[in-house]
C-alpha positions as CSV (number, residue, x, y, z in Angstrom):
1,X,12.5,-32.9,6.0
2,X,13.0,-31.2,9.2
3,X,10.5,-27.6,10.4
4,X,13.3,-25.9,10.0
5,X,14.5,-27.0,6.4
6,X,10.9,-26.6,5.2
7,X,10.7,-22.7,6.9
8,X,14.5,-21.6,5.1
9,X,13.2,-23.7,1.9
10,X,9.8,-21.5,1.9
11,X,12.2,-18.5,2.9
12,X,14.1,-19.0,-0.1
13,X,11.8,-17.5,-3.0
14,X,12.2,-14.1,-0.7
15,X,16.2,-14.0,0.3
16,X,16.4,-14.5,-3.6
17,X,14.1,-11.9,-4.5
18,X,16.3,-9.6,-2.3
19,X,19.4,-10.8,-3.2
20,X,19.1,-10.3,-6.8
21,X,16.9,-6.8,-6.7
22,X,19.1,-5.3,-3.5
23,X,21.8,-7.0,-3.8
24,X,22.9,-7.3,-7.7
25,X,20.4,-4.8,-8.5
26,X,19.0,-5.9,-11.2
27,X,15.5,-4.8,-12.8
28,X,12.6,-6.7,-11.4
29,X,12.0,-7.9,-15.2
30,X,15.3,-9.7,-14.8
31,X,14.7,-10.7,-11.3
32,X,11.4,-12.0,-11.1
33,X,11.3,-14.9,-13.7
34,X,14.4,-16.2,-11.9
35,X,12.5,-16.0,-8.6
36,X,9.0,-17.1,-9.8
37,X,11.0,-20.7,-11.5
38,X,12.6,-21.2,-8.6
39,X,9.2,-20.8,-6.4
40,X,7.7,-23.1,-8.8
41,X,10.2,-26.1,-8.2
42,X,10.2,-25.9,-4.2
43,X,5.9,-25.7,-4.3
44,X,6.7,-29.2,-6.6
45,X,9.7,-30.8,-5.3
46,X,9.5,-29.9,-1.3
47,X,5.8,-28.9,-0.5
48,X,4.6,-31.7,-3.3
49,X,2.2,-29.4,-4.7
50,X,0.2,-31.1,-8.0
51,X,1.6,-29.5,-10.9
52,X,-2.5,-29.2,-11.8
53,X,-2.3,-26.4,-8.5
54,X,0.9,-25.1,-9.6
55,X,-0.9,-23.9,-12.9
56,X,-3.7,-23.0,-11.0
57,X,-2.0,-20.5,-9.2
58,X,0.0,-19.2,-11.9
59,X,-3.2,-18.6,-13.6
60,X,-4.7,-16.5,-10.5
61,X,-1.9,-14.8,-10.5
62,X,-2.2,-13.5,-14.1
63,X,-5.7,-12.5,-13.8
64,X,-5.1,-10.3,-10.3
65,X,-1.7,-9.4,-13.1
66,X,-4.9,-8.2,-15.5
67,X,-6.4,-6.2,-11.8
68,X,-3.3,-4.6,-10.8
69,X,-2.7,-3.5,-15.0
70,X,-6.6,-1.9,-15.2
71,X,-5.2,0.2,-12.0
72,X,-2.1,1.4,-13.4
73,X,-3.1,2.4,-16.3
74,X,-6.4,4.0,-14.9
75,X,-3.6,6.3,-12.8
76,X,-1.6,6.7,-16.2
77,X,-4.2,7.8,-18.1
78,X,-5.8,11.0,-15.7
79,X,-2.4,12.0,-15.3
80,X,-1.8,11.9,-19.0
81,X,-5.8,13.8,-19.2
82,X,-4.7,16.3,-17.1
83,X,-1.2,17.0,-19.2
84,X,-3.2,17.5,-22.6
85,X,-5.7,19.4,-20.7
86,X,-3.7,21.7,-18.7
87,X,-5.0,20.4,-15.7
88,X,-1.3,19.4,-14.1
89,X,0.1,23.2,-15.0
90,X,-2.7,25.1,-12.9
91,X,-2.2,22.1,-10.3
92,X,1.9,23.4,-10.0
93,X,0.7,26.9,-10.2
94,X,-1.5,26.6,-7.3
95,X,1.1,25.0,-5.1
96,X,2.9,28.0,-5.3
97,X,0.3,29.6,-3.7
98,X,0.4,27.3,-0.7
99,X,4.7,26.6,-0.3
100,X,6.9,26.7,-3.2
101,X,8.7,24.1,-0.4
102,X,9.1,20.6,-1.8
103,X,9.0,19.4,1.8
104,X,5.4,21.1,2.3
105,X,4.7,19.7,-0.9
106,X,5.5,16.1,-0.6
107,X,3.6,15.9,3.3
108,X,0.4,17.4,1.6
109,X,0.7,15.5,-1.9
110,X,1.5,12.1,-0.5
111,X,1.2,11.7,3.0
112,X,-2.7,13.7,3.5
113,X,-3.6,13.4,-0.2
114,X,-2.6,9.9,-0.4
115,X,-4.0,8.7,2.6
116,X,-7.3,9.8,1.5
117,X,-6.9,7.7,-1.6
118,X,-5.7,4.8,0.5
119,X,-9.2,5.0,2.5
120,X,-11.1,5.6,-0.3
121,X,-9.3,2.6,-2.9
122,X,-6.6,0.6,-1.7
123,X,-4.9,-1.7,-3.9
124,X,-2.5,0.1,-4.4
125,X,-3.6,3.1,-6.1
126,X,-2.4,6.1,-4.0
127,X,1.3,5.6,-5.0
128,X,0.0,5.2,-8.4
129,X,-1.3,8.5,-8.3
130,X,0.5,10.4,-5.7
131,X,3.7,9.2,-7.8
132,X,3.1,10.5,-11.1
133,X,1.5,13.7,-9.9
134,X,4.9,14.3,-7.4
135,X,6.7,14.1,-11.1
136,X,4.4,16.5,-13.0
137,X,5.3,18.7,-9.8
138,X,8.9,18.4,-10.8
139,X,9.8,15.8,-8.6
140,X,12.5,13.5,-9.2
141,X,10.8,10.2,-10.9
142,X,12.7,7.8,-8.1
143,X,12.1,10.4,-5.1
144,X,8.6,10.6,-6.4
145,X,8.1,6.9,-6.0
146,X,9.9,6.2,-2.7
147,X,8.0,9.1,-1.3
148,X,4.7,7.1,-2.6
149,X,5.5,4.0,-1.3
150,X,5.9,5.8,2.0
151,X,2.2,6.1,1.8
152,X,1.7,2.6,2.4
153,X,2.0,2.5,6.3
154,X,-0.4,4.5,8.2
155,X,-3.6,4.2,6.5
156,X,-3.3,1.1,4.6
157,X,-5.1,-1.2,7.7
158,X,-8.1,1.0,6.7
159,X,-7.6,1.6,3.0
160,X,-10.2,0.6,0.8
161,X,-12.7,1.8,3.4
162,X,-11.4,-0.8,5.7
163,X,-11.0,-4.1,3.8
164,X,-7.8,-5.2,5.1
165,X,-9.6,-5.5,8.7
166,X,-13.7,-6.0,7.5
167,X,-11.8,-8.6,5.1
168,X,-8.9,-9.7,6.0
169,X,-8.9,-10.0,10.0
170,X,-12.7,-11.6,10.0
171,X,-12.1,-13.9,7.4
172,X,-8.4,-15.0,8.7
173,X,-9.8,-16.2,12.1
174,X,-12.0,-18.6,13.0
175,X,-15.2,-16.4,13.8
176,X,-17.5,-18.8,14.2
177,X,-15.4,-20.4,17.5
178,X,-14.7,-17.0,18.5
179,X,-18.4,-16.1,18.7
180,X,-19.2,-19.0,20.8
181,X,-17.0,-18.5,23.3
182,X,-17.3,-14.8,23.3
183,X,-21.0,-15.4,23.7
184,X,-20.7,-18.3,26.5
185,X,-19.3,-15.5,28.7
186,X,-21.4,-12.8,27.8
187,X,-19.6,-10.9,24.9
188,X,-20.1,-10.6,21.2
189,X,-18.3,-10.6,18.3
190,X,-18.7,-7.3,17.4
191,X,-17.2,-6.1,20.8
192,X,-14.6,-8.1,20.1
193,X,-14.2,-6.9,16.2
194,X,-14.2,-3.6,17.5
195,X,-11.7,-3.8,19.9
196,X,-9.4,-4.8,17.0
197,X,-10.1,-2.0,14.9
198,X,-9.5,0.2,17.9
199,X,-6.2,-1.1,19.0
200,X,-5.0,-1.0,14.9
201,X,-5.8,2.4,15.0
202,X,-4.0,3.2,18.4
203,X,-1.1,1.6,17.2
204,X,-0.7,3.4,13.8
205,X,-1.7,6.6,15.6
206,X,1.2,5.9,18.1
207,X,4.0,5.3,15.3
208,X,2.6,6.9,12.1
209,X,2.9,10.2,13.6
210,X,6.9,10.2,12.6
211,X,5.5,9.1,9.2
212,X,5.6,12.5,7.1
213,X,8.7,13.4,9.2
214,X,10.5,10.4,7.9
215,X,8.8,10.7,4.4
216,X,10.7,14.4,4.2
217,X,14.1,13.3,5.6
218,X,14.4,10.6,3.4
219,X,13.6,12.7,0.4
220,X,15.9,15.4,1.5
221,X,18.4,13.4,2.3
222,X,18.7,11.3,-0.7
223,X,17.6,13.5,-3.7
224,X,18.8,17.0,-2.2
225,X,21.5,18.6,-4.0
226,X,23.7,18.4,-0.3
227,X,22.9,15.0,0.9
228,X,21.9,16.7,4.1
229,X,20.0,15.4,7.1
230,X,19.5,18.6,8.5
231,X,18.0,20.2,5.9
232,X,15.3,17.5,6.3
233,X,15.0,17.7,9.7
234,X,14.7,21.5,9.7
235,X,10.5,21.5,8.8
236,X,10.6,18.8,12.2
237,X,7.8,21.1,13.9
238,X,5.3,21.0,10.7
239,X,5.9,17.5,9.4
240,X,5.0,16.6,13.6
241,X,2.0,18.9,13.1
242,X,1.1,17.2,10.0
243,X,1.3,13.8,11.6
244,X,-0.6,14.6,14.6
245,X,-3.4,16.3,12.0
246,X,-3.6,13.5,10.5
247,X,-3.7,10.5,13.4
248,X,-5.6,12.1,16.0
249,X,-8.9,12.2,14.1
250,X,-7.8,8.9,12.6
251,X,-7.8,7.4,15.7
252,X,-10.6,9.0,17.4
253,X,-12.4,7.5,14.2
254,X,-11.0,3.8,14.6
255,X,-11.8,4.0,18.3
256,X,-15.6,5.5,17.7
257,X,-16.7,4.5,14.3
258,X,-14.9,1.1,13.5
259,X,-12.8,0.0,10.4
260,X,-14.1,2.1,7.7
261,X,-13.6,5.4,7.5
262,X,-10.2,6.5,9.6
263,X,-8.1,7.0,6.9
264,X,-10.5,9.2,5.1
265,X,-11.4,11.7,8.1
266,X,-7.8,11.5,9.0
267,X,-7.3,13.1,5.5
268,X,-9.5,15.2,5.1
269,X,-9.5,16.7,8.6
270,X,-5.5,16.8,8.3
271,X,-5.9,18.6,4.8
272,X,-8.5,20.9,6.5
273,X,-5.9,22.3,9.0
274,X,-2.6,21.9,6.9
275,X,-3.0,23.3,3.6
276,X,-4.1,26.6,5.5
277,X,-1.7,26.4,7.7
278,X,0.9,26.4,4.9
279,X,-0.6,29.0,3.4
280,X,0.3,31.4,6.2
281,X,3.9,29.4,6.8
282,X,2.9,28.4,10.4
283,X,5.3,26.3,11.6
284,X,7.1,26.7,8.6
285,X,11.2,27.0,8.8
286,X,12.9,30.4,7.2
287,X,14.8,28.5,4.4
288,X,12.2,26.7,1.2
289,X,13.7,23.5,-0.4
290,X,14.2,22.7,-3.3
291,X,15.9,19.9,-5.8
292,X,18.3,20.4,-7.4
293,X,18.5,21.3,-11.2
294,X,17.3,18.7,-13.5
295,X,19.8,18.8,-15.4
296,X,22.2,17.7,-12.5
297,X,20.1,14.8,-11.2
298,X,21.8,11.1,-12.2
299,X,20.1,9.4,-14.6
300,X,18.4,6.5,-12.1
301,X,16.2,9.3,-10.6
302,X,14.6,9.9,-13.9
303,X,11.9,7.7,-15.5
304,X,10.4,8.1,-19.0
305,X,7.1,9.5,-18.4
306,X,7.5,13.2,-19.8
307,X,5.3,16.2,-18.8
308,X,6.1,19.3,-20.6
309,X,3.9,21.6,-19.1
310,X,4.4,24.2,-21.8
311,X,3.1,21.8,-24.5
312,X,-0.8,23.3,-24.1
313,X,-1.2,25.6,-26.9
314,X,-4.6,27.4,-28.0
315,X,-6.2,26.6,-25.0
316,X,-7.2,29.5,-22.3
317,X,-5.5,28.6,-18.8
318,X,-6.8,26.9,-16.3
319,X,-7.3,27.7,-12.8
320,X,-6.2,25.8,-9.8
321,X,-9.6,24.5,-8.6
322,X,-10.8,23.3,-12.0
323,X,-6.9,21.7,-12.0
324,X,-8.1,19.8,-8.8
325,X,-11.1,18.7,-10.0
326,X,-10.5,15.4,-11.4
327,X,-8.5,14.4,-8.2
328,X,-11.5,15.7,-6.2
329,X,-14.1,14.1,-8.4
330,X,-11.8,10.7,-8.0
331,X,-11.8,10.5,-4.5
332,X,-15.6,11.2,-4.1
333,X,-16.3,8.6,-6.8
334,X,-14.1,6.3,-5.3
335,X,-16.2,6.8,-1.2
336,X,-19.7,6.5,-3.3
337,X,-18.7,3.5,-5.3
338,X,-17.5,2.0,-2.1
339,X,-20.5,3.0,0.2
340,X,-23.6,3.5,-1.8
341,X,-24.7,-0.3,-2.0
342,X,-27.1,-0.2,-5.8
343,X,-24.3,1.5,-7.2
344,X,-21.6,-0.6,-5.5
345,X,-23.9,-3.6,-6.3
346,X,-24.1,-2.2,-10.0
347,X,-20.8,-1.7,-10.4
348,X,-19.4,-5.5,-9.5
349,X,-22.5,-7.0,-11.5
350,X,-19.8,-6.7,-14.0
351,X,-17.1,-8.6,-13.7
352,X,-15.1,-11.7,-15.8
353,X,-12.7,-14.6,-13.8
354,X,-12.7,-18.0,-14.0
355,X,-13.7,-20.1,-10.4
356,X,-11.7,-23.4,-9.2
357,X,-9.3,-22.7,-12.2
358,X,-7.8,-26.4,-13.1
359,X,-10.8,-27.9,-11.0
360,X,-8.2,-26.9,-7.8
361,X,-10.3,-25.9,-5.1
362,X,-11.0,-22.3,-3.6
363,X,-7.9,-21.5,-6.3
364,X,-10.4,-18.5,-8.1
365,X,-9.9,-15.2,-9.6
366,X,-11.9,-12.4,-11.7
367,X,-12.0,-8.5,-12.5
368,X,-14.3,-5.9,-11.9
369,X,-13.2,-3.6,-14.5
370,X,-16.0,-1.0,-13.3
371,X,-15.6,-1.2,-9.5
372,X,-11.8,-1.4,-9.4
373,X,-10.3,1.7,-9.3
374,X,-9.0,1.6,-12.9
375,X,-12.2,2.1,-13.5
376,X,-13.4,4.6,-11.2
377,X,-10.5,6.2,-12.8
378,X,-11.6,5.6,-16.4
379,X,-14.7,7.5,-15.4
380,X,-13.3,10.8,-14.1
381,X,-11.1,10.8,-17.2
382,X,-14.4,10.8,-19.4
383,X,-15.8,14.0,-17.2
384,X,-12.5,15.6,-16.6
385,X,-12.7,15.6,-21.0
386,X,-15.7,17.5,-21.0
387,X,-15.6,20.3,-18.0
388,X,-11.9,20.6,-19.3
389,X,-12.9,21.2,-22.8
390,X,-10.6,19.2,-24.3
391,X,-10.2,18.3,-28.3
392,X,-10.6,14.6,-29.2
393,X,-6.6,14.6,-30.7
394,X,-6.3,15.6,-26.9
395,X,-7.9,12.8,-25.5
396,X,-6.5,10.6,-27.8
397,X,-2.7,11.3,-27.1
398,X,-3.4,10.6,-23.6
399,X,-4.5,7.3,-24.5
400,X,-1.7,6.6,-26.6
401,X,0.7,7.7,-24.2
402,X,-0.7,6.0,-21.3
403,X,-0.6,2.3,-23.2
404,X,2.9,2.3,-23.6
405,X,3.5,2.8,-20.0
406,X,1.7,-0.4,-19.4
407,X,4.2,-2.7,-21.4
408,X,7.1,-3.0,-19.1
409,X,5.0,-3.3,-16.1
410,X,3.3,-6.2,-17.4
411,X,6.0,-8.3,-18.2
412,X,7.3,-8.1,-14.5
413,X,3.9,-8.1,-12.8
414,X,3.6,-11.8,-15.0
415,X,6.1,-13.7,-13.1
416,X,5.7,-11.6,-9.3
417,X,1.8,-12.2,-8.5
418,X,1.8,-15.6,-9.3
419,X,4.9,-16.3,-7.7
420,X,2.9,-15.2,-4.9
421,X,-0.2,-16.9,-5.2
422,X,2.0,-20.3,-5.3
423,X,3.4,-19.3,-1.7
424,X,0.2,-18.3,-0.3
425,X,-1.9,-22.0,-2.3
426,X,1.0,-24.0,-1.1
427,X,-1.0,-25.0,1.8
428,X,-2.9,-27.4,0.0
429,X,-0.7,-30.6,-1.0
430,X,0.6,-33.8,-0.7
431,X,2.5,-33.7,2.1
432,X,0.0,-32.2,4.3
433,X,2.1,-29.5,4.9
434,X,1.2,-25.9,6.1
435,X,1.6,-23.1,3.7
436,X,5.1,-21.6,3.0
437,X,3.8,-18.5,4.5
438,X,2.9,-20.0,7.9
439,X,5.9,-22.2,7.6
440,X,8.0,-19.2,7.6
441,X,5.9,-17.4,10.6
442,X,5.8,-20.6,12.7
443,X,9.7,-20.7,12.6
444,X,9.9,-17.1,13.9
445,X,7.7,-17.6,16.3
446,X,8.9,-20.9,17.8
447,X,12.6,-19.3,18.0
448,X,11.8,-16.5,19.9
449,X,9.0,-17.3,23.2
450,X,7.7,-15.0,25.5
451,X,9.2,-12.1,23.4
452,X,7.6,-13.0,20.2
453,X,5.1,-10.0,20.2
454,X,8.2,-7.8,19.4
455,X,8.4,-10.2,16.0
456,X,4.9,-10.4,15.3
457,X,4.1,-6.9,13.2
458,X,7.4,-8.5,11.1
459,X,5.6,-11.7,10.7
460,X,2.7,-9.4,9.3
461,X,4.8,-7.3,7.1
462,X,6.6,-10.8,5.4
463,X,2.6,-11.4,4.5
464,X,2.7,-8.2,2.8
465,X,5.7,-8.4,1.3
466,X,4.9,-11.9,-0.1
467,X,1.5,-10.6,-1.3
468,X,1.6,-7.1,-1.8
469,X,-1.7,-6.8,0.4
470,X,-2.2,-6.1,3.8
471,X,-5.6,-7.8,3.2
472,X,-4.1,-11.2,2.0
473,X,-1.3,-11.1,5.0
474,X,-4.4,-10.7,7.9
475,X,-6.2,-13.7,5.9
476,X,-3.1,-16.1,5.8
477,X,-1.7,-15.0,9.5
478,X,-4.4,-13.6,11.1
479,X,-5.4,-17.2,12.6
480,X,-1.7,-18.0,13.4
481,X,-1.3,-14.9,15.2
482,X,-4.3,-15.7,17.2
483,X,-2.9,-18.9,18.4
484,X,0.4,-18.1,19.4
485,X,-1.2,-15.3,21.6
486,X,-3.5,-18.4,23.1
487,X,-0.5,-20.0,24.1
488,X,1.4,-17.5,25.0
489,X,-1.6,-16.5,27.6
490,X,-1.3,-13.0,26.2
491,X,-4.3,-11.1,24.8
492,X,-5.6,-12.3,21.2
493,X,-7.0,-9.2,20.2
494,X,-3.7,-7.2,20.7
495,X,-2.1,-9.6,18.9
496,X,-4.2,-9.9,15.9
497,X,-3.9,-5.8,15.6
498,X,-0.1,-6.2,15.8
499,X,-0.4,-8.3,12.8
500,X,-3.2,-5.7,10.9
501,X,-0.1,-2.6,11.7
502,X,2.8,-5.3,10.3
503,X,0.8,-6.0,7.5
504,X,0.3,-2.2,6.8
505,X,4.2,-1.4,7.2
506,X,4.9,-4.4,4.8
507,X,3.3,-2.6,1.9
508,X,6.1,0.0,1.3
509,X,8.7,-2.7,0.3
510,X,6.6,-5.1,-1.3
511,X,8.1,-6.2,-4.8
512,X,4.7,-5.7,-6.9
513,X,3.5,-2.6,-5.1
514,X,6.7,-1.0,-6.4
515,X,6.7,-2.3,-9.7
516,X,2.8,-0.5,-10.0
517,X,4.3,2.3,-8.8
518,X,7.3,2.6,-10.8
519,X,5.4,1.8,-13.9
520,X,3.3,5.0,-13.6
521,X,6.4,7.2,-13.5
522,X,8.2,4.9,-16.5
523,X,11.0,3.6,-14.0
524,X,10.9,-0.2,-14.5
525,X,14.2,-1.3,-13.5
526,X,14.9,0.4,-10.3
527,X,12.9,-1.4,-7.8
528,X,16.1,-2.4,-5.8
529,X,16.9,1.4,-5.6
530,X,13.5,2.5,-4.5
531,X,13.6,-0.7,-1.9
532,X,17.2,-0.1,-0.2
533,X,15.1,3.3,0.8
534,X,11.8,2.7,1.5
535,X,13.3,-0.6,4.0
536,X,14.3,2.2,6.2
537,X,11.0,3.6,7.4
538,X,9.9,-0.5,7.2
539,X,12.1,-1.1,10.1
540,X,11.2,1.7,12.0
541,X,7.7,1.0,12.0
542,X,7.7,-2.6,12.9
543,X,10.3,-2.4,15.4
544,X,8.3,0.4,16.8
545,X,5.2,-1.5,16.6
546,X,6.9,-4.7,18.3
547,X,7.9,-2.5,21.2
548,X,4.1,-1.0,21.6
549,X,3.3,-4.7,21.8
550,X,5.7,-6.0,25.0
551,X,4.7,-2.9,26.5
552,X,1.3,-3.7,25.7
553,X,1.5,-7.2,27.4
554,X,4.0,-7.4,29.8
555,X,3.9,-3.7,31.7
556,X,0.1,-2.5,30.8
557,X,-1.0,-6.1,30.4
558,X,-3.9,-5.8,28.1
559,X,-6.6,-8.0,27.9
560,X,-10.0,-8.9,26.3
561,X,-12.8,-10.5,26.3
562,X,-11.3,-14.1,25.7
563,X,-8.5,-13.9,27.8
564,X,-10.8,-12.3,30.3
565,X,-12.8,-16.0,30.2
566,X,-9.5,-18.0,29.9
């Protein structure tokens, strides 16, 4: 077979996946069993994969499946804490003490809130708790879960206190090349490393500064009673302060301090100046938003997850900092776990999986029930019980409640991540043949030339959307990236940060991500409806991105240290 059969055959699993989800819109649950067979066949019948490696794979997938569950239901469950506990009630009170202003709401909630999650977890997790907390607000549960997946732009290259560059860039290209040649002309690695991080974060400064503007307008504009752009665009001058809160110490932290911590001070600087700023309505517009009434919104906006704020009786209330606790307690849990080495080290001493599953290879998978954040979460549940003195019936609803969530996301989840981790272990088979995901970027990339760095964040963001992971995309693409840039005589480190900011903009529609994130709301089903949105602020940011890049090259002409030697 012909390049370009092989590339629309390895496209093929993902046209489907849209076609039935966006297209037909049907539920993922339908969907993705369909999609994951037909994956299955081309790994066996075009890329001559051993049906030993096909198993393999399916078999990684389930455990990650196991991962992603522990996560979700981690999220569920504090949610569900906070419900019996009274917790969520003083949270809503409080916000009316900042902006009774959904719009104001949804910038601090998701976009500053959730981007401190992101730096501090990954995986995932900040949609899973942004989302259902947006819906104990009295958000729509659809608007609540487009809004979340919004979240997964900006801050995801250094989520997880910066895995998807620490892991994902240096272990995607070949370091050990790179050092000697840096090193024969005087550089080093970590010069080189750096420069990366810094151009990620110059990037994402550059084009997630839109980000809670877009997050708003989309909101308002497709869960507001008129349907009205304006009304969105009306709170432009504090969603752009917002942004610039946020991305300016972001950047300044990418630039001086590396991949680790830019999401988190971005946050938490950002959340220093905005939530007091709403508090005195600077920048605020005259008129305060709202949805509609419940009782008008169309049944696809509302999930099954149920918090009746009234339903805490013989309890004194709450206030609004013990409320915030938990959430508070989470995110400093979630830093020390992450950068206190005896207690990370103690925490993933613990762990289950099964290595070269099938005997195949590098084809591995286990869980860390304590260090991922499902149990990080597990743990604040367990202390929010106590300093919220809350009954063991209590605790035990919350439990209950929290399980049956779990059911319909793990019936999709099943057939999605190992349909993935065939695509991404294709690359080892008969044929010799590359992987389908670098079959798929090679074709892009080999129909386009000299303008290809206007492609390459899209390249990234079909890793993400294949994987769900920024992390995974930067390992399978990172290297390729690298190489066309070689070629192309254009510089490498640029390049690979295009890729990092792709990746990061591929998150918001990526099938599994929204599944996780629908689940915690209880609105399985709808993943086609939350992705015919959340595609919109996709484009934006890698066309934007691609633009930086030819700008980048071809009128600033960037270099680096290897081009420098070439």
């Amino acid at each position: 077979m012909t390049d370009t059969t092989l590339a629309l055959l390895a496209f093929t699993p993902l046209l489907l996946a849209g076609i039935l989800l966006i297209g037909f819109r049907l539920p993922a649950r339908t969907a993705m069993p369909v999609v994951y067979a037909v994956t299955a066949l081309i790994a066996l019948l075009a890329w001559d994969m051993s049906v030993s490696r096909v198993l393999a794979s399916t078999f990684q997938g389930l455990i990650l499946t196991v991962a992603i569950l522990w996560i979700i239901f981690g999220a569920i469950l504090l949610l569900n804490t906070l419900k019996h506990s009274g917790g969520i009630k003083a949270i809503r009170n409080g916000f009316s003490g900042i902006s009774p202003d959904r719009r104001v709401q949804a910038i601090i909630v998701a976009w500053l809130f959730g981007c401190f999650i992101e730096g501090a977890s990954g995986f995932g997790t900040p949609a899973a708790v942004a989302a259902p907390l947006m819906v104990a607000l009295g958000f729509p549960a659809l608007a609540a879960v487009v809004v979340g997946m919004m979240i997964q732009s900006t801050p995801v290259s250094f989520g997880a206190v910066g895995t998807p560059i620490v892991v994902g860039v240096t272990g995607g290209i070949d370091r050990s090349g790179i050092s000697e040649a840096l090193e024969a002309g005087g550089h080093t690695w970590l010069e080189y490393f750096r420069l990366i991080a810094a151009e990620v974060a110059i990037v994402h400064a550059l084009v997630g500064v839109l980000m809670p503007l877009i997050m708003v307008v989309i909101m308002v504009r497709f869960f507001g009673a008129n349907r009205s752009w304006k009304e969105g665009l009306s709170i432009t001058p504090f969603a752009l302060f917002a942004g610039v809160a946020f991305v300016v110490p972001y950047a300044l932290a990418g630039v001086l301090l590396g991949p680790e911590f830019p999401s988190m001070i971005g946050a938490m600087v950002g959340l220093a100046i905005v939530v007091p700023a709403a508090r005195r309505g600077f920048l605020l517009p005259k008129d305060t938003w709202d949805f509609a009434e419940s009782s008008q919104w169309p049944d696809n906006w509302i999930g099954n997850l149920e918090i009746k704020l009234d339903d805490v009786t013989g309890k004194a209330p709450i206030s609004t900092f013990m409320g915030w606790v938990p959430y508070v307690l989470l995110a400093v849990f979630l830093v020390i776990s992450r950068t206190v080495e005896p207690i990370k080290n103690a925490l993933t001493s613990f762990a289950f999986g099964w290595s070269d599953i099938l005997g195949e290879a590098g084809v591995s998978g286990s869980v860390q029930p304590l260090y991922l954040p499902g149990g990080i979460l597990l743990m604040v549940v367990l202390v929010t019980a106590v300093i919220h003195r809350m009954r063991g019936s209590e605790l035990k609803a919350a439990f209950g409640e929290s399980s049956k969530t779990l059911l319909g996301a793990g019936f999709v989840l099943i057939f999605t991540i190992p349909m993935v981790r065939i695509l991404i272990n294709s690359g080892v088979n008969a044929s010799d043949l590359v992987s389908m995901p670098v079959a798929m970027a090679r074709f892009v990339a080999d129909g386009v030339g000299d303008i290809y760095p206007l492609f390459a964040p899209a390249v990234g963001g079909l890793g993400a959307f294949i994987a769900g992971s920024n992390t995974v995309s930067n390992l399978m693409l990172s290297d390729f990236q690298f190489n066309v840039a070689q070629q192309l005589g254009i510089s490498t480190a640029m390049m690979v940060a295009l890729q990092a900011v792709g990746a990061a903009a591929g998150n918001m529609i990526a099938i599994h991500n929204v599944v996780a994130a629908s689940a915690t709301v209880g609105l399985l089903g709808r993943e086609g409806d939350t992705i015919r949105k959340t595609i919109l602020p996709t484009i934006y940011y890698l066309l934007l991105t691609g633009v930086i890049g030819l700008v980048a090259f071809y009128v600033l002409g960037v270099s680096d240290p290897l081009l420098s030697l070439g």
